[in-house]
C-alpha positions as CSV (number, residue, x, y, z in Angstrom):
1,X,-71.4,155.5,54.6
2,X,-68.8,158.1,54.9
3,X,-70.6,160.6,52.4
4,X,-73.9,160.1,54.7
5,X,-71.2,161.0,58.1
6,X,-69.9,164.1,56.2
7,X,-73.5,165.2,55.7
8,X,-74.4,164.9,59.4
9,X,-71.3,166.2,60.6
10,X,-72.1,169.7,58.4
11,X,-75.2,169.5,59.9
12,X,-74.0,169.7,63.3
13,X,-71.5,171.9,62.8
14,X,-73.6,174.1,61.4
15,X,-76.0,174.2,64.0
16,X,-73.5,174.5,66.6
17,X,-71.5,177.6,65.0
18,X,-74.6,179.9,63.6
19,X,-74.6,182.3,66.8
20,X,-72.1,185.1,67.6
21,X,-69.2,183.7,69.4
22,X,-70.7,180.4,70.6
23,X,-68.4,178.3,72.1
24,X,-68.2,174.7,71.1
25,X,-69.8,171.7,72.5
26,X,-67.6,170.3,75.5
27,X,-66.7,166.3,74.0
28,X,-64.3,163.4,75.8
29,X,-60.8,164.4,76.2
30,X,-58.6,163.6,73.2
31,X,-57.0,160.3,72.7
32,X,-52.9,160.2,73.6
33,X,-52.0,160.3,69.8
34,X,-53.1,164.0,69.7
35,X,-51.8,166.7,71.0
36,X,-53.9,169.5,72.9
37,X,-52.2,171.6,75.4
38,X,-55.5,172.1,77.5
39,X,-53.4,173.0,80.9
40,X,-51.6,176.8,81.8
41,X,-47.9,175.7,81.1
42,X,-45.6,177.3,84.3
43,X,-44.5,180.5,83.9
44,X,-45.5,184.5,83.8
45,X,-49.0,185.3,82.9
46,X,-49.5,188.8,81.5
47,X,-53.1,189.9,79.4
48,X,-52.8,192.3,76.4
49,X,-55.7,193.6,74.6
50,X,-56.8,192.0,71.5
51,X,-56.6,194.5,68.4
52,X,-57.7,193.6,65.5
53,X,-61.3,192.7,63.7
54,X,-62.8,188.9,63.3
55,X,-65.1,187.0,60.9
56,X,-68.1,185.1,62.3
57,X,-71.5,183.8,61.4
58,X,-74.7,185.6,62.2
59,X,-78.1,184.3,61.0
60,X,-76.1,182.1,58.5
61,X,-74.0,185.4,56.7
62,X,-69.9,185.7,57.5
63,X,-69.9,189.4,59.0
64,X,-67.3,191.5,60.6
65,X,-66.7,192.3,63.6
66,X,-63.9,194.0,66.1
67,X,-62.1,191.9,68.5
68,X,-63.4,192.0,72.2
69,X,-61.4,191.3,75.2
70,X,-58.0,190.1,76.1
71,X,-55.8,186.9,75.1
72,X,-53.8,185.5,77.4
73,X,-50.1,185.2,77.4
74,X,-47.8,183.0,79.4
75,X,-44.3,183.6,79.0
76,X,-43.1,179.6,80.3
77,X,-40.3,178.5,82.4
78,X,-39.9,176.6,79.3
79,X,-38.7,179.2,77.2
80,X,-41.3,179.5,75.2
81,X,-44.9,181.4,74.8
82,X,-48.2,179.9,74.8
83,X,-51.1,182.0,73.8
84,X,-54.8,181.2,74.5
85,X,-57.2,180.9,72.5
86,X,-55.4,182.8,70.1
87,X,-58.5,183.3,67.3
88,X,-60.6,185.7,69.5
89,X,-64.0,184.2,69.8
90,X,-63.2,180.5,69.2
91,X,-63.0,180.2,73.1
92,X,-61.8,176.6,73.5
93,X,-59.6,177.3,76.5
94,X,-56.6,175.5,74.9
95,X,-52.9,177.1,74.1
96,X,-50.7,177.6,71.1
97,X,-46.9,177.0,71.8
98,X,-44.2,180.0,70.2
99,X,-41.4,181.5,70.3
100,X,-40.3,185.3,71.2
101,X,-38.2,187.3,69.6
102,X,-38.3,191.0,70.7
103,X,-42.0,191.9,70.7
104,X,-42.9,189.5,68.3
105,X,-44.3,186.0,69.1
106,X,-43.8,183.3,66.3
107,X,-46.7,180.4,66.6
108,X,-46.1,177.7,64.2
109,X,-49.6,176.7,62.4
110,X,-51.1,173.5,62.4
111,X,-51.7,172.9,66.3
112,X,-54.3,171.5,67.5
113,X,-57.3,173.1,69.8
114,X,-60.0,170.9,70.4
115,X,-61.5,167.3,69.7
116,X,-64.7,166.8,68.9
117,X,-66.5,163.1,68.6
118,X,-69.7,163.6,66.6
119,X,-72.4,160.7,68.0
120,X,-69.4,158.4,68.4
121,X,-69.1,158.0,64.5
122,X,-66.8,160.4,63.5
123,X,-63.4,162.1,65.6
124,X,-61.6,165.1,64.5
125,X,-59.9,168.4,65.5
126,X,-59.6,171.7,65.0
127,X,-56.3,173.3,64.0
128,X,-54.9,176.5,63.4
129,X,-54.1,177.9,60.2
130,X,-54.2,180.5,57.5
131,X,-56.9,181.2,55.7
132,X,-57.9,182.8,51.6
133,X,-61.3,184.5,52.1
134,X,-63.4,184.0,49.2
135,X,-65.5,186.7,48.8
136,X,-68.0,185.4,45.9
137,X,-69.3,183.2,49.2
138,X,-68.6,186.3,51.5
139,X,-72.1,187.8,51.4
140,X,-73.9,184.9,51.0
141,X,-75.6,182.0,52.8
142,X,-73.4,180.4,55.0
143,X,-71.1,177.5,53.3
144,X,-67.7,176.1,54.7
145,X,-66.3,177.3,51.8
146,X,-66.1,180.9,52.7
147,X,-62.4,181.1,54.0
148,X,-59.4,178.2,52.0
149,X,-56.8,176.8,54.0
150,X,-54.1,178.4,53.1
151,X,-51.4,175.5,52.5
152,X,-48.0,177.3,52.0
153,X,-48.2,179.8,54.8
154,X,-46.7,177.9,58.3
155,X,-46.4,180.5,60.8
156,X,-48.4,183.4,62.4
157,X,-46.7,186.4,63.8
158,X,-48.4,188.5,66.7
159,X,-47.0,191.4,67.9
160,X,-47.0,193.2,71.3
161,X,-47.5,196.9,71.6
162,X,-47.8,197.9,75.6
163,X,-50.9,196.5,76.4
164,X,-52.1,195.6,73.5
165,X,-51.1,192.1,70.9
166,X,-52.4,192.1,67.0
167,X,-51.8,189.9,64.2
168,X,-49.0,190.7,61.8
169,X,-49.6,189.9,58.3
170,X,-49.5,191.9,55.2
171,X,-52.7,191.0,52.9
172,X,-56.2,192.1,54.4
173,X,-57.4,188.9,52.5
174,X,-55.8,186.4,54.7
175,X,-57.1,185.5,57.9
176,X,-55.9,183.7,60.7
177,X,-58.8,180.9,60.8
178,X,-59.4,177.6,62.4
179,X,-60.2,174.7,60.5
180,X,-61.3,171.1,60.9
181,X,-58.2,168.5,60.3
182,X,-60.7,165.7,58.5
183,X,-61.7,168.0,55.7
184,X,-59.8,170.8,56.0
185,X,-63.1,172.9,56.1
186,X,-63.7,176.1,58.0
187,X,-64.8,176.2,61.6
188,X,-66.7,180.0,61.2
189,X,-64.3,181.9,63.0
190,X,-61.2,183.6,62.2
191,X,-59.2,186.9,62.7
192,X,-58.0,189.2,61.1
193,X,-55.3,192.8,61.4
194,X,-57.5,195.8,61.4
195,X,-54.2,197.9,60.9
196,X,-54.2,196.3,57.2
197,X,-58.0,197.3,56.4
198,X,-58.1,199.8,53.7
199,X,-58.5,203.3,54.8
200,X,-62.2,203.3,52.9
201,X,-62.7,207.0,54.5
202,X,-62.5,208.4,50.4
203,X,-63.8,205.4,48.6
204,X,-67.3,204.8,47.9
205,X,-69.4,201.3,49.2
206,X,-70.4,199.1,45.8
207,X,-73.9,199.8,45.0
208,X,-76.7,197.9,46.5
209,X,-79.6,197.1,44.6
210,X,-83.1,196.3,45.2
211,X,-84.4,192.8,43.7
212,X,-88.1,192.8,43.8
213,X,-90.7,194.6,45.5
214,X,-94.3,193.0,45.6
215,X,-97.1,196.2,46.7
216,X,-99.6,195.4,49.4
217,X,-102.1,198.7,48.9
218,X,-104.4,197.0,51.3
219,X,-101.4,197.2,54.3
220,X,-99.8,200.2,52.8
221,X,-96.6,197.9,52.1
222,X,-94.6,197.3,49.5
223,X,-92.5,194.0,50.3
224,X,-88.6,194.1,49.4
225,X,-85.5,191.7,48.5
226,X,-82.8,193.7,48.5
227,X,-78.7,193.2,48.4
228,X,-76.2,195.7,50.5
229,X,-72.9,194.2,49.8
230,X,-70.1,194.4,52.2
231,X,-67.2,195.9,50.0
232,X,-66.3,199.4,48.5
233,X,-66.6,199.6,44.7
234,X,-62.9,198.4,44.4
235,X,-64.2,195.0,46.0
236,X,-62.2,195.9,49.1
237,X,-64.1,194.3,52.5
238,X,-66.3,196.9,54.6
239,X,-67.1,195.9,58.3
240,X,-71.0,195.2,58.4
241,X,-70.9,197.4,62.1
242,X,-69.8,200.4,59.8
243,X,-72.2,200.2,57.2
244,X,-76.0,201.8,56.7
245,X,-78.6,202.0,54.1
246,X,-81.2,204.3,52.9
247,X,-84.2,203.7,51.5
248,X,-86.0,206.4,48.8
249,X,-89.1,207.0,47.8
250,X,-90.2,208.5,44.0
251,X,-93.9,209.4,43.6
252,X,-94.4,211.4,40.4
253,X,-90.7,212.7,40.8
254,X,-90.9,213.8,44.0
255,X,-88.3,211.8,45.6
256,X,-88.2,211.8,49.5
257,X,-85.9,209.8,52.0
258,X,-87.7,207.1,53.8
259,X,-87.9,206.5,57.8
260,X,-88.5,203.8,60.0
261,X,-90.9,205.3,62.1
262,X,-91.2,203.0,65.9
263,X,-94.7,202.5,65.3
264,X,-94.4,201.0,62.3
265,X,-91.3,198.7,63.0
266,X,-90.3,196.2,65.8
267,X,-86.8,197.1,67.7
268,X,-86.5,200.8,66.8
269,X,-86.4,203.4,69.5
270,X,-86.2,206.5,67.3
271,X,-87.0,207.6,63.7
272,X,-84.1,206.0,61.6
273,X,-83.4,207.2,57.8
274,X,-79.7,205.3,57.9
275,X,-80.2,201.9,59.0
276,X,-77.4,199.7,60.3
277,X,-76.7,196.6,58.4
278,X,-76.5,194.9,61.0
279,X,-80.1,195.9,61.9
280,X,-82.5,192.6,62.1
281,X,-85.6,192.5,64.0
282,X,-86.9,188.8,62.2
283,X,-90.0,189.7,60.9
284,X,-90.3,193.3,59.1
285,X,-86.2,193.8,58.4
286,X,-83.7,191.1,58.4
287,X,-79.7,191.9,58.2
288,X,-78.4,194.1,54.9
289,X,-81.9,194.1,54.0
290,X,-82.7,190.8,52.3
291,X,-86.2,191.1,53.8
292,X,-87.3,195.2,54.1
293,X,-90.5,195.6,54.8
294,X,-91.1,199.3,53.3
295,X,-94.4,200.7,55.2
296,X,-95.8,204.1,53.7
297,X,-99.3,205.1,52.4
298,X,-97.6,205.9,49.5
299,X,-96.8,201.9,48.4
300,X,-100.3,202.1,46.0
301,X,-98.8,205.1,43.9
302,X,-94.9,204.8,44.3
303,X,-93.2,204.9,40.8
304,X,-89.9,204.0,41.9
305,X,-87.7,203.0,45.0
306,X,-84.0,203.5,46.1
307,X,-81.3,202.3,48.2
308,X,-78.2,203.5,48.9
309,X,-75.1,202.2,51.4
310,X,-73.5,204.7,53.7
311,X,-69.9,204.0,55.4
312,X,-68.9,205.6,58.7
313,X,-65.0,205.7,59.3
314,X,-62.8,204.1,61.5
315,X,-62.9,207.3,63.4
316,X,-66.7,207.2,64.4
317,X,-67.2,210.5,61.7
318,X,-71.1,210.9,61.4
319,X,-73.2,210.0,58.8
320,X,-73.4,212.3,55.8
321,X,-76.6,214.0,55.3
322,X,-78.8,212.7,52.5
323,X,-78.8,216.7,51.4
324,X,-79.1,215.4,47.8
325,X,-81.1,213.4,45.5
326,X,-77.9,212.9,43.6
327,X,-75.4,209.6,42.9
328,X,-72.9,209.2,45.5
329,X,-73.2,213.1,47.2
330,X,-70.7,212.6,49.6
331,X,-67.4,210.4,49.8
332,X,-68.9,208.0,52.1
333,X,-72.1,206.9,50.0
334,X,-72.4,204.5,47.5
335,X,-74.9,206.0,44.2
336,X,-78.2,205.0,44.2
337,X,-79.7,202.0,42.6
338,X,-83.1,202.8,41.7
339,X,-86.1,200.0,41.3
340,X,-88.5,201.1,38.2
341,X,-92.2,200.3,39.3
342,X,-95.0,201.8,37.5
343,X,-94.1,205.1,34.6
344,X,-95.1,208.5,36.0
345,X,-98.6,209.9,35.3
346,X,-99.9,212.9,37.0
347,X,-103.4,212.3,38.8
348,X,-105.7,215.1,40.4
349,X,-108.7,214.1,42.9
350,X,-110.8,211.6,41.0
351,X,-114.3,212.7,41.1
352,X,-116.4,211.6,44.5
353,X,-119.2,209.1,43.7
354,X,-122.8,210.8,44.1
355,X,-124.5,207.5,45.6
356,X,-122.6,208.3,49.1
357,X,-121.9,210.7,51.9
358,X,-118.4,211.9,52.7
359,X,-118.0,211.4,56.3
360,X,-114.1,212.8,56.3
361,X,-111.1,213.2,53.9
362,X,-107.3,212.5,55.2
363,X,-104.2,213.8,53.7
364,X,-100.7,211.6,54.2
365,X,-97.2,212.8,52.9
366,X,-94.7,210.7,51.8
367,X,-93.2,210.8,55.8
368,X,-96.5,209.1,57.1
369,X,-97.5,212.2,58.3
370,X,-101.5,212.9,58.5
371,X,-103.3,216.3,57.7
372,X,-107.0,217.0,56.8
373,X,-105.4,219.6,54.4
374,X,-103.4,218.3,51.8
375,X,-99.5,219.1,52.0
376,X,-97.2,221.1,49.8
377,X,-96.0,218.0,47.1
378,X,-97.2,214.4,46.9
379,X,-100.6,213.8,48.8
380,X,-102.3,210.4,49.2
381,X,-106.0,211.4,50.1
382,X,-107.8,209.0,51.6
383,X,-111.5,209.5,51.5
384,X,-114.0,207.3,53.9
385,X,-117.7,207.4,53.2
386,X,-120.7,207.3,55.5
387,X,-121.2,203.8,54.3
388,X,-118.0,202.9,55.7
389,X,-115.9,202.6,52.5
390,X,-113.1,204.2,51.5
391,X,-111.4,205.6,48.4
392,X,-107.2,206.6,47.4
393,X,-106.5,209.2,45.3
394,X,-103.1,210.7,44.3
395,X,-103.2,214.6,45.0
396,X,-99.9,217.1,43.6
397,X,-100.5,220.7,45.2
């Protein structure tokens, strides 16, 4: 019976922790034997800016993000300092009780901040703790698994700066998480010090890669699985809001960069040739490009395609041109993994059947672009007859 509760209670957790900064489910008020300190202790109130970045679920993935907003701190007539909702966006409303020395406030780990009764079967809290991020799990399907208790560690340190409070710690790998006190598992959120994330401003992202494609000529489409993963090439974590990817397209080695056009794709304003990771409009392109929908007239004759990761700085620097066809042209790009389709084989204008009328010949280029004379390069001529069929042909000029 138990193994049959644990199972539901994933469930639900699960479904109550897959959006962006969702609060939890309001339950009973906990029973006397735990404490929750729900209530503003007496005493100063000041706000200080969070600084710092997070870890949350979106559409079932553990992404980065920054911190938003301010954490309240009240300094109580007590002696001591509370701090609320001290993991940014698990907004519970509850306090953690510390000490202060200088600028630094000392929370021991293991309080409590919330109860939770699942259908009356099962009771439990969340706690706060350390946490080891795993990051075989990091970039995959969601699992609890993603972030370890961390056992040995049994205080956090935050630390004031003016306006602003951050987490002290010195390993990027370690957050500061909340976790569930039956199982110890991981409640999907947790925080992190941004002043201890790598400077990745000279160090290449890992290499994505490209898993399948399956080619649509009918649509003009070739349908993608692809993998952008979320660390430089030393393994180190990137933030999914600072990562892009380009697409590349290789017909008879000429190699052109690809872009999502806004008549072609759902959610896109403008022509994009870097596209965030973050970028997910649920149909055509879903987030780091685990679904790309790649739309060209050129699917039918492409020999290869490639992808490449792009990292923008901490600093907002723009995106490095894609002035090169080259592995890893700029500091900031990863090299590019190229998918092997179909061997190169040049092609002129197959002859025109003599049993029907041409009614009109169209040119496209690589870019989409239409013509009724063929461009300088790769051509796709498209040939409709009086009879209403139509013919493809490769054309090189």
């Amino acid at each position: 019976m138990n193994q049959i509760y644990s199972i539901l209670l994933s469930l639900l957790i699960l479904a109550n922790f897959t959006a962006t900064a969702q609060e939890p489910e309001t339950v009973d008020n906990a029973p006397s034997n735990v404490t929750i300190i729900d209530e503003a202790p007496a005493g100063t109130v000041k706000m200080y800016h969070r600084t710092g970045n997070s870890l949350i679920v979106k559409n079932l993935k553990v992404v980065d993000v920054a911190q938003d907003g301010d954490m309240e701190v009240i300094y109580g007539d007590d002696g001591f300092v509370y701090l609320k909702d001290p993991v940014c966006y698990y907004t519970v409303g509850s306090y953690v009780k510390g000490t202060l020395q200088g600028n630094q406030i000392t929370i021991p780990l293991g309080q409590k901040l919330h109860f939770y009764n699942d259908l009356n079967l099962i009771t439990y809290c969340s706690e706060l703790w350390f946490g080891d991020v795993k990051r075989t799990y990091y970039d995959s399907v969601l699992t609890s698994g993603s972030v370890a208790r961390d056992t040995d560690t049994a205080e956090a340190i935050f630390e004031i700066d003016g306006d602003n409070i951050k987490l002290l710690d010195s390993n990027p790998d370690r957050v500061l998480a909340v976790f569930f006190d039956d199982t110890n598992r991981w409640a999907y959120f947790a925080d992190y010090c941004s002043d201890n994330t790598p400077d990745y401003s000279p160090v290449k992202p890992a290499t994505p890669q490209i898993n399948s494609i399956e080619i649509d000529e009918v649509n003009w489409t070739a349908h993608m699985t692809c993998f952008v993963p979320l660390v430089d090439i030393n393994g180190r974590p990137i933030a999914s809001q600072k990562l892009y990817y380009r697409i590349f397209t290789d017909v008879e080695r000429s190699i052109d960069q690809f872009i999502v056009f806004p008549e072609d794709y759902t959610g896109v304003d403008e022509g994009l040739t870097e596209i965030p990771y973050v970028f997910d409009n649920g149909l055509q392109i879903t987030m780091g490009a685990s679904k790309f929908e790649l739309i060209t007239p050129l699917a039918g004759v492409l020999n290869r395609v490639g992808i490449q990761s792009v990292y923008i700085d901490d600093n907002g620097a723009q995106l490095a041109p894609a002035t090169s066809i080259e592995p890893g042209s700029a500091p900031n790009e990863s090299d590019i993994f190229w998918y092997e389709i179909k061997p190169y084989e040049f092609t002129g204008v197959s002859a025109i059947q003599t049993n029907k009328r041409v009614a009109k010949v169209q040119y496209y280029n690589p870019s989409g672009m239409v013509s009724t004379v063929p461009f300088n390069g790769v051509n796709i001529a498209v040939t409709t007859y009086s009879d209403g069929s139509t013919s493809t042909t490769k054309v090189v000029r």
